[in-house]
SETOR-83617 format. One record per residue (C-alpha): residue in three letters; x, y, z. Coordinates in pm, 1 decimal. Each point is the difference from the previous one (the first is absolute). Layout:
BEGIN
+------+----------+----------+----------+
: type :       px :       py :       pz :
+------+----------+----------+----------+
:  ALA :        X :        Y :        Z :
...
+------+----------+----------+----------+
# end
This chain:
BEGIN
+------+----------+----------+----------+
: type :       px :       py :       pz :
+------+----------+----------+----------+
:  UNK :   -704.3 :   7125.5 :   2542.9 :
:  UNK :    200.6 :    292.0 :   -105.7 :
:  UNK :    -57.7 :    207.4 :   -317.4 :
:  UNK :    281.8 :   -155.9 :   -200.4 :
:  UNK :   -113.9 :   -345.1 :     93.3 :
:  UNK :   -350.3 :     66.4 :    -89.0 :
:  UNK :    165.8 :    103.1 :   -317.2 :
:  UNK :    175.6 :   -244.8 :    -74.8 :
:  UNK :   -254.3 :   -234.2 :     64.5 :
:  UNK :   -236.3 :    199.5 :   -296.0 :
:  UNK :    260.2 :    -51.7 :   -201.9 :
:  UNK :     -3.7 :   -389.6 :     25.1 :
:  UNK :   -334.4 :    -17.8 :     12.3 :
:  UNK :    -37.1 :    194.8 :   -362.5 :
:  UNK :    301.2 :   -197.8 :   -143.6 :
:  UNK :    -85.0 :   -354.2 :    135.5 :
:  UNK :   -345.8 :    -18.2 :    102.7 :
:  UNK :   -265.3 :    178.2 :   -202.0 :
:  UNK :   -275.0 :   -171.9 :   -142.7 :
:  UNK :    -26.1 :    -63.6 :   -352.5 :
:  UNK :   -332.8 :    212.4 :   -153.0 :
:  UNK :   -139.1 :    -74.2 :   -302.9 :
:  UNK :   -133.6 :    262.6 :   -282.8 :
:  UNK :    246.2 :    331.9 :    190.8 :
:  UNK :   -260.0 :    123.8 :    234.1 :
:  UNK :    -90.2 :    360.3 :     -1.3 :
:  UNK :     54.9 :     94.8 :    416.4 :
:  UNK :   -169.3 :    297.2 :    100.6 :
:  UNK :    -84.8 :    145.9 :    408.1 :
:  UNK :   -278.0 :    160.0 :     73.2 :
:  UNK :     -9.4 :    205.2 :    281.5 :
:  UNK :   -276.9 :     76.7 :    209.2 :
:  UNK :    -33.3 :    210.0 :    391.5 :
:  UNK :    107.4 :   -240.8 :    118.5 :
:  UNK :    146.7 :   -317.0 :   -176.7 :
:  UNK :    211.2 :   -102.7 :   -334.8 :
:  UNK :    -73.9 :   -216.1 :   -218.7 :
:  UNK :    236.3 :   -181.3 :   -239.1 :
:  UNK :   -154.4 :   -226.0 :   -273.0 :
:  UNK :     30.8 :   -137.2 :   -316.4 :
:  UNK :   -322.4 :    -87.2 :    -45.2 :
:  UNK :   -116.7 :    338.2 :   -186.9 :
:  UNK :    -38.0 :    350.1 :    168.7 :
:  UNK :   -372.3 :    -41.3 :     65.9 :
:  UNK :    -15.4 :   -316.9 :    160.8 :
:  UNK :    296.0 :    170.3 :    212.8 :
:  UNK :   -226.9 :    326.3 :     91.1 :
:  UNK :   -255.3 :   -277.5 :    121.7 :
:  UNK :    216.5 :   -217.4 :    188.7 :
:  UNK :     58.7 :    415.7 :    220.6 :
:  UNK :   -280.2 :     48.6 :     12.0 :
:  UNK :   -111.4 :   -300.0 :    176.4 :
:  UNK :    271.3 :     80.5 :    231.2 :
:  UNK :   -107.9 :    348.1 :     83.3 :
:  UNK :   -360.5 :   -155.9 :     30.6 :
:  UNK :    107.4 :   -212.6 :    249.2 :
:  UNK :    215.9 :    204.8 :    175.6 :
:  UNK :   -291.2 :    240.0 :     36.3 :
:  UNK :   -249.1 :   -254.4 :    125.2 :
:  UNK :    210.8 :   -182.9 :    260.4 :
:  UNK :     69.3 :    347.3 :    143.2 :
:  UNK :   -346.9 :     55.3 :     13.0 :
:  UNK :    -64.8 :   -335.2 :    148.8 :
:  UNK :    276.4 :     16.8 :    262.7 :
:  UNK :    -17.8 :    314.4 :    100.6 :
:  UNK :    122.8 :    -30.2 :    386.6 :
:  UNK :    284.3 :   -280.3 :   -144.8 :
:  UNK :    419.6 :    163.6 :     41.5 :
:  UNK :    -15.7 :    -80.5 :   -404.8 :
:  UNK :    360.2 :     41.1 :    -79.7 :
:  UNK :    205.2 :    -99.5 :   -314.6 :
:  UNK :    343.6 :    234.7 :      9.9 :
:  UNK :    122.3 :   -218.2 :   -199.4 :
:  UNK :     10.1 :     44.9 :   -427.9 :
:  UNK :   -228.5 :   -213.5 :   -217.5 :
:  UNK :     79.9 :   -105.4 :   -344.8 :
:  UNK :   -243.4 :   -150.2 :   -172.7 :
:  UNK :     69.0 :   -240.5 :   -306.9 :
:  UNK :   -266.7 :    -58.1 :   -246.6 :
:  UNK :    103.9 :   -303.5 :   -233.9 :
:  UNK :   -186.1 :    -53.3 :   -315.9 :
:  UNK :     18.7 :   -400.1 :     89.9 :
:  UNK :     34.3 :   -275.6 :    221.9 :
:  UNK :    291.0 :   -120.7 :   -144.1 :
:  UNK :    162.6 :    309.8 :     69.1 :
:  UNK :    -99.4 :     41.1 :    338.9 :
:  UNK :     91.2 :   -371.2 :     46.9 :
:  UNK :    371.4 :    133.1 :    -19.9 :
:  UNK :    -62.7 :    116.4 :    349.3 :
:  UNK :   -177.6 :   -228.1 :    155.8 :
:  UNK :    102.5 :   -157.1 :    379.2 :
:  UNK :    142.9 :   -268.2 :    -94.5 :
:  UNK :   -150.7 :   -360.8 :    220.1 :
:  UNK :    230.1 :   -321.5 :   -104.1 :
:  UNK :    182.0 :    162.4 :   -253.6 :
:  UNK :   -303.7 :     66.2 :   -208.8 :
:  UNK :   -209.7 :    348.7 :     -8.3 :
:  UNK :   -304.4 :     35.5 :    159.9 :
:  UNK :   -300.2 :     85.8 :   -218.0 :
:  UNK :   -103.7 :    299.7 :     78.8 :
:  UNK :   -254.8 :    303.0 :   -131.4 :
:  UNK :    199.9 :    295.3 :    196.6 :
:  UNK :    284.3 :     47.5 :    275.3 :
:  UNK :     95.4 :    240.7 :    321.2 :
:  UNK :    389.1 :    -14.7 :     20.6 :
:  UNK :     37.8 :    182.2 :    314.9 :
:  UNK :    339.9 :    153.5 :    101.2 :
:  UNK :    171.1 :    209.8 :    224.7 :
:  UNK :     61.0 :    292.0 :   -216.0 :
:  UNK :   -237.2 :    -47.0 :   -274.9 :
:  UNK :   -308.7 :   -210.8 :    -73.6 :
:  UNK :   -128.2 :   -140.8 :   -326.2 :
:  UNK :   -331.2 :   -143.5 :   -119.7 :
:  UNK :      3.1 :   -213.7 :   -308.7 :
:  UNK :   -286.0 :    -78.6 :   -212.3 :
:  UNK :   -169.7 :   -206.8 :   -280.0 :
:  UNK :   -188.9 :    206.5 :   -247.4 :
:  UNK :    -91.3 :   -292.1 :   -185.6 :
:  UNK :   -178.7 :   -158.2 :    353.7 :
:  UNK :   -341.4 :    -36.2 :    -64.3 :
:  UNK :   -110.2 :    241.5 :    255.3 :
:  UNK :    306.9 :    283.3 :     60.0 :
:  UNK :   -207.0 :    244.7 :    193.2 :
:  UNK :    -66.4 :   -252.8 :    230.9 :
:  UNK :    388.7 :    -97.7 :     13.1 :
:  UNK :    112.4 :    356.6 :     68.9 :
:  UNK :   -255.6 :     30.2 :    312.2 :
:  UNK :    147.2 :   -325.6 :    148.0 :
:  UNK :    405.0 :     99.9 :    -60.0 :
:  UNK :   -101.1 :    360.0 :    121.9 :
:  UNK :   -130.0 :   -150.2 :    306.5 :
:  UNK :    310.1 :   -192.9 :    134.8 :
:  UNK :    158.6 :    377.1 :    -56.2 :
:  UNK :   -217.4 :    133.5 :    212.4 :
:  UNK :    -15.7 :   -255.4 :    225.0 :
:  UNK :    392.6 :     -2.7 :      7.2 :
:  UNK :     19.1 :    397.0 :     81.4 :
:  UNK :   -292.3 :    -37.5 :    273.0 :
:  UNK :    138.3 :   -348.2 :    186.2 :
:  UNK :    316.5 :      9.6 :    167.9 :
:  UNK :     -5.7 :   -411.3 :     27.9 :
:  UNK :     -0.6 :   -251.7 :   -299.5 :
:  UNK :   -343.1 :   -195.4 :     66.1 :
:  UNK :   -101.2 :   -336.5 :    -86.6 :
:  UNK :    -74.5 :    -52.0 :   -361.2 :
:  UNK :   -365.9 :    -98.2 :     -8.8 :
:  UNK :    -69.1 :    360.9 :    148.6 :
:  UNK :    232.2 :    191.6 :   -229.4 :
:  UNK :   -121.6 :   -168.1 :   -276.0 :
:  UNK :   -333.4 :      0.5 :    100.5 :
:  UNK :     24.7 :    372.5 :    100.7 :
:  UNK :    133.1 :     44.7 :   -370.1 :
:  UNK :   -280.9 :   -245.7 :   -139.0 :
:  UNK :   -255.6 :    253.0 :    187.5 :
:  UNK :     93.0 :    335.6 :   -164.4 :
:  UNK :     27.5 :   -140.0 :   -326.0 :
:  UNK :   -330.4 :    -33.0 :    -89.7 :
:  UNK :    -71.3 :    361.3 :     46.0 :
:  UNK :   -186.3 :    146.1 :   -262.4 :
:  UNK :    -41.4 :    388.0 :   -112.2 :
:  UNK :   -239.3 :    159.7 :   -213.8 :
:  UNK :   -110.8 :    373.0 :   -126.9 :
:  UNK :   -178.4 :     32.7 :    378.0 :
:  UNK :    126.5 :   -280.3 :    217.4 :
:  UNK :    274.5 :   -207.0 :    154.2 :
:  UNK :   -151.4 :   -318.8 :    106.4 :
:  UNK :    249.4 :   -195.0 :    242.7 :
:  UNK :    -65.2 :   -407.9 :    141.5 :
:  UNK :   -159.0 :   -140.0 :   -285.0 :
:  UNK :    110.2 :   -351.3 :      5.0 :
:  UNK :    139.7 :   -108.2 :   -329.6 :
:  UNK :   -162.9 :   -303.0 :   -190.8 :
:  UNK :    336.8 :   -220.2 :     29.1 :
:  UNK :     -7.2 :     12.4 :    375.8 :
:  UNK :   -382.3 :   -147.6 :     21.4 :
:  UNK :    115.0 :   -279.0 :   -196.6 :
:  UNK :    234.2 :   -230.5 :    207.0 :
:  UNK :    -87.3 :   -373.9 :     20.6 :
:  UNK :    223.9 :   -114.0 :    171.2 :
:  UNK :     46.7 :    227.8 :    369.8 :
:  UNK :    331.5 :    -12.5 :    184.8 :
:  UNK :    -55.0 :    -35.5 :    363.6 :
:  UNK :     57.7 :    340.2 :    202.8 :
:  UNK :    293.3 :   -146.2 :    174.5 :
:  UNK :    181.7 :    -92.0 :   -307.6 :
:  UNK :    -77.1 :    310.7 :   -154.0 :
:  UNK :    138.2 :    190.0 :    276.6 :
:  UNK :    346.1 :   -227.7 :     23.4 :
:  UNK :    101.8 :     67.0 :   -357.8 :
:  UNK :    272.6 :    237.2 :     10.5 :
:  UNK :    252.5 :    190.9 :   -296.6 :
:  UNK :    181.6 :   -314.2 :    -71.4 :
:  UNK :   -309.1 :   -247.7 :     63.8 :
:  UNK :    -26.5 :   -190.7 :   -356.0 :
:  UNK :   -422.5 :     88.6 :    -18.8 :
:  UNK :    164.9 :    361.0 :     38.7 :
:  UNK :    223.9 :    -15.7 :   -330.9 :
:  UNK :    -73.2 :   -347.3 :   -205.6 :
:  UNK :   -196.2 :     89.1 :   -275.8 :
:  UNK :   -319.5 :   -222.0 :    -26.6 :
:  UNK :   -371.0 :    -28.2 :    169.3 :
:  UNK :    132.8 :     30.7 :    366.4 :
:  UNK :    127.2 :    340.6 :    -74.9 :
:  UNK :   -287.3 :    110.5 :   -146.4 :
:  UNK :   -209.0 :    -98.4 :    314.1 :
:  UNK :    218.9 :    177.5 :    215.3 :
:  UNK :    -50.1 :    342.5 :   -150.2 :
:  UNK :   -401.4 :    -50.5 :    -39.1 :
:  UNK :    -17.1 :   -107.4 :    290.2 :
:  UNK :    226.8 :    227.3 :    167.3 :
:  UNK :   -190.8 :    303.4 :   -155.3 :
:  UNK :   -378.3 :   -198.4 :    127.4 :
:  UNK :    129.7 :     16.0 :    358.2 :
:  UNK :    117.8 :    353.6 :    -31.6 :
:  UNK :   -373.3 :     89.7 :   -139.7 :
:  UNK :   -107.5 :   -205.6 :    274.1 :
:  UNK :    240.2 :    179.0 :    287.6 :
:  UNK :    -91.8 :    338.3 :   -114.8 :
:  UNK :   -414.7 :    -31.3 :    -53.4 :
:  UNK :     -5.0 :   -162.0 :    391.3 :
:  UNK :    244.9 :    283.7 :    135.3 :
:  UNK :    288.3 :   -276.3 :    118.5 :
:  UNK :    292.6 :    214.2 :      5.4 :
:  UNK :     49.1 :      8.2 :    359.7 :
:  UNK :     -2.1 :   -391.1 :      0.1 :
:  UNK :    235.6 :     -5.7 :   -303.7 :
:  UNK :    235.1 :    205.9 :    221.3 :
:  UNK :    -38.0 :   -202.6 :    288.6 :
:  UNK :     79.6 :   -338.0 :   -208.7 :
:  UNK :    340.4 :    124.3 :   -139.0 :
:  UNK :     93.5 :    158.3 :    343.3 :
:  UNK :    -85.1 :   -362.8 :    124.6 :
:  UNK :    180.3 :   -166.6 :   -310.5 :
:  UNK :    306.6 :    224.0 :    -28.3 :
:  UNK :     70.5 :    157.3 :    396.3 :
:  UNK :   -148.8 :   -293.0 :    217.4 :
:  UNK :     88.2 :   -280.3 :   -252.1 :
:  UNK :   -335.6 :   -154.2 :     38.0 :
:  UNK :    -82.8 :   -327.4 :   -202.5 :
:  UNK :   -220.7 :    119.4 :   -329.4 :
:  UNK :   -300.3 :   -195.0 :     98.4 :
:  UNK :     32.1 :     84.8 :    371.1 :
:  UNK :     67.1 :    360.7 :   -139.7 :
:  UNK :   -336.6 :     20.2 :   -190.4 :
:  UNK :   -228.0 :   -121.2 :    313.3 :
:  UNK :    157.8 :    263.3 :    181.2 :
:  UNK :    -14.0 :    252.8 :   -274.6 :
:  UNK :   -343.3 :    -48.9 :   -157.5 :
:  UNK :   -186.0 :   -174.6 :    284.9 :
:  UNK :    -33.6 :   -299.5 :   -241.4 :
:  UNK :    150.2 :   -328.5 :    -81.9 :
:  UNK :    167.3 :    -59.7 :   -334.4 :
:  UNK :   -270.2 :   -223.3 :   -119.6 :
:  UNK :   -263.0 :    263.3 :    179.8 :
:  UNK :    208.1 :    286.2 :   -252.9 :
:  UNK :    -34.9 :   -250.1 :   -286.3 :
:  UNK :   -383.0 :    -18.0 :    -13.4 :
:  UNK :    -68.0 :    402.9 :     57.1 :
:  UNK :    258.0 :     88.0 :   -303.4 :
:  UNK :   -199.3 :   -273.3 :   -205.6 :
:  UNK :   -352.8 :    112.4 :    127.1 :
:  UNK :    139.9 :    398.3 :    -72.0 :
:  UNK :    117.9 :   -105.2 :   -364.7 :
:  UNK :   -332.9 :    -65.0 :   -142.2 :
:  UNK :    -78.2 :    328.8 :     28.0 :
:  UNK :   -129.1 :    218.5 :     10.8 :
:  UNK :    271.5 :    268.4 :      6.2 :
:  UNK :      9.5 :    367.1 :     91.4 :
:  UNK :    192.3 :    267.1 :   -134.0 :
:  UNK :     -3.0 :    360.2 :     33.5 :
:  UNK :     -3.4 :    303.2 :   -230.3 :
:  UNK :    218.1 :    346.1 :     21.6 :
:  UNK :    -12.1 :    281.6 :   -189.4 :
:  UNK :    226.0 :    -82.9 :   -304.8 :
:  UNK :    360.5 :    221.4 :     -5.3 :
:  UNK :    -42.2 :    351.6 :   -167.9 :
:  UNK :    243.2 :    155.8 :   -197.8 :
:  UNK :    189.9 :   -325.6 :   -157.9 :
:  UNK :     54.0 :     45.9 :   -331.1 :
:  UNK :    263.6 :   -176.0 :   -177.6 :
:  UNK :     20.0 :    214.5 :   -301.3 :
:  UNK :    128.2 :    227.1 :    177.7 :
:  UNK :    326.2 :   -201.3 :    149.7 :
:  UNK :    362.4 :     54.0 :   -185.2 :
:  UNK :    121.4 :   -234.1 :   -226.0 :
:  UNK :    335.1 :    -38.2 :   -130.8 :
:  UNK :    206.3 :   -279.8 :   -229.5 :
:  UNK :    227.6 :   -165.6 :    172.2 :
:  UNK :    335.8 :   -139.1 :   -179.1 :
:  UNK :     71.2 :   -354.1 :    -15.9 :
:  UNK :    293.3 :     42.4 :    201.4 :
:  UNK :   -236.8 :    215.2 :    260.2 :
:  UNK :   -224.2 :   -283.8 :     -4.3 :
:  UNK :    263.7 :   -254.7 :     47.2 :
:  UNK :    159.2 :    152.0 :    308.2 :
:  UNK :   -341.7 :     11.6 :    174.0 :
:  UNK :    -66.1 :   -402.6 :    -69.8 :
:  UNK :    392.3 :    -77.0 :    116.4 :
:  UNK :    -99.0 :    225.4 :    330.6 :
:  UNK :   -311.2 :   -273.1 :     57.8 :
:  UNK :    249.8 :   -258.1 :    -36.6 :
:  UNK :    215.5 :    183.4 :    231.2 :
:  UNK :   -277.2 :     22.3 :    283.5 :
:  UNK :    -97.9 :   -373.2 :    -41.6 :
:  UNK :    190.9 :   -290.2 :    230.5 :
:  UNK :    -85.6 :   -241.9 :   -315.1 :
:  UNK :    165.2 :    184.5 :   -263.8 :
:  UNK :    265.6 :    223.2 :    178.5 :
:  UNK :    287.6 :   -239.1 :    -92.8 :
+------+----------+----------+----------+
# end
């Protein structure tokens, strides 16, 4: 798209398609090393939504160390004071939005991460959006969604104190699912499969459980085999269940059983050295105008297949 179309298309966006606010939000970015942040949720909680970012920037370097981590591309980060708000941007799955806590809008030229700061957990949301950035600048490949989610689901419990960075803790909603989806069925659901997007109980089980098999994959070193099953999957065209004997020297039903056994715990997790030198009263921050703040929303819209007409 040319300059003048990308224009152009601002333009509509901030004449025809900007969300209606209520109670004129006061926008303000925070900048840190190495992110901004644009809320209007307060200039503190903004200086803790970058720090959380630099704090998981710094342990995921630490953690993947001989990983080609790469993310050229620019991050903007949105930090909305509601749900309703962020609910403006939502994918959009049967013409209704999909309920979610936070969002990775990733894009050729630019990348965005959108979150809740009303969520009831939003440290834990900005681990899991700031994992499908870094998975996105690391993979060349789109992968299937239970192990980008999971992969997400995995990094977002990480947890950072005065001395420590403790990384794998499972979180509480993922060791209560009562109702399993087979491994199979798990692995067939795909971006437009309705457990994916439909809002509901289904969903739900597909992230916990997602993230549980990711816990599981990385405490029983199963990379190689994960490899091995989408190289099967995606270059040989292997059946799923045929692809998981191969994979994981195990039958479906066989890979059933051991996740089940492994999800009664108990559960490792490891501890790093927590990241020196963040301190986020250091990091800039500067008002932004409504009309600043405007063409930054309309640019989302712009980057996002649901919203771009």
């Amino acid at each position: 798209m040319s300059s003048a179309a990308r224009l152009l298309a601002v333009v509509v966006c901030l004449g025809f398609a900007l969300p209606a606010f209520s109670g004129e939000p006061q926008w303000v970015e925070i900048r840190s090393p190495h992110f901004s942040v644009v809320t209007d949720a307060g200039e503190k909680p903004g200086r803790d939504v970058a720090v959380r970012f630099e704090q998981m920037r710094a342990v995921f370097g630490a953690l993947m160390v001989k990983a080609k981590v790469n993310t050229p591309i620019p991050l903007q980060i949105i930090a909305f004071r509601n749900r309703k708000e962020l609910r403006q941007f939502a994918p959009m799955w049967q013409g209704k939005p999909t309920e979610l806590a936070g969002l990775f809008e990733s894009g050729q030229d630019r990348c965005f991460i959108l979150l809740d700061m009303a969520a009831p957990n939003p440290g834990q949301v900005v681990f899991h959006e700031y994992a499908h950035q870094l998975m996105a600048g690391t993979l060349s490949m789109q992968l299937d969604p239970w192990f980008v989610e999971g992969f997400a689901e995995y990094f977002r419990s990480i947890e950072v104190d005065g001395k420590k960075a403790y990384v794998g803790r499972v979180p509480e909603d993922e060791t209560y699912v009562l109702a399993w989806m087979k491994i199979a069925d798990l692995f067939r659901v795909q971006q437009q499969s309705k457990t994916y997007n439909e809002n509901g109980d289904h969903r739900t089980v597909f992230y916990a459980e997602s993230g549980m098999l990711l816990h599981y994959i990385y405490d029983n070193s199963l990379f190689p085999k994960v490899a091995n099953y989408f190289d099967l999957t995606r270059n040989k065209h292997v059946g799923v269940e045929d692809a998981i004997q191969q994979a994981f020297g195990m039958s479906p039903a066989q890979f059933d059983k051991a996740l089940h056994n492994y999800a009664r715990g108990p559960f490792k997790f490891y501890a790093l050295p927590a990241p020196a030198g963040i301190d986020g009263k250091a990091y800039a921050s500067t008002p932004l105008s409504a009309l600043d703040a405007q063409a930054i929303l309309a640019d989302v819209h712009l980057h996002s297949p649901d919203y771009q007409a």
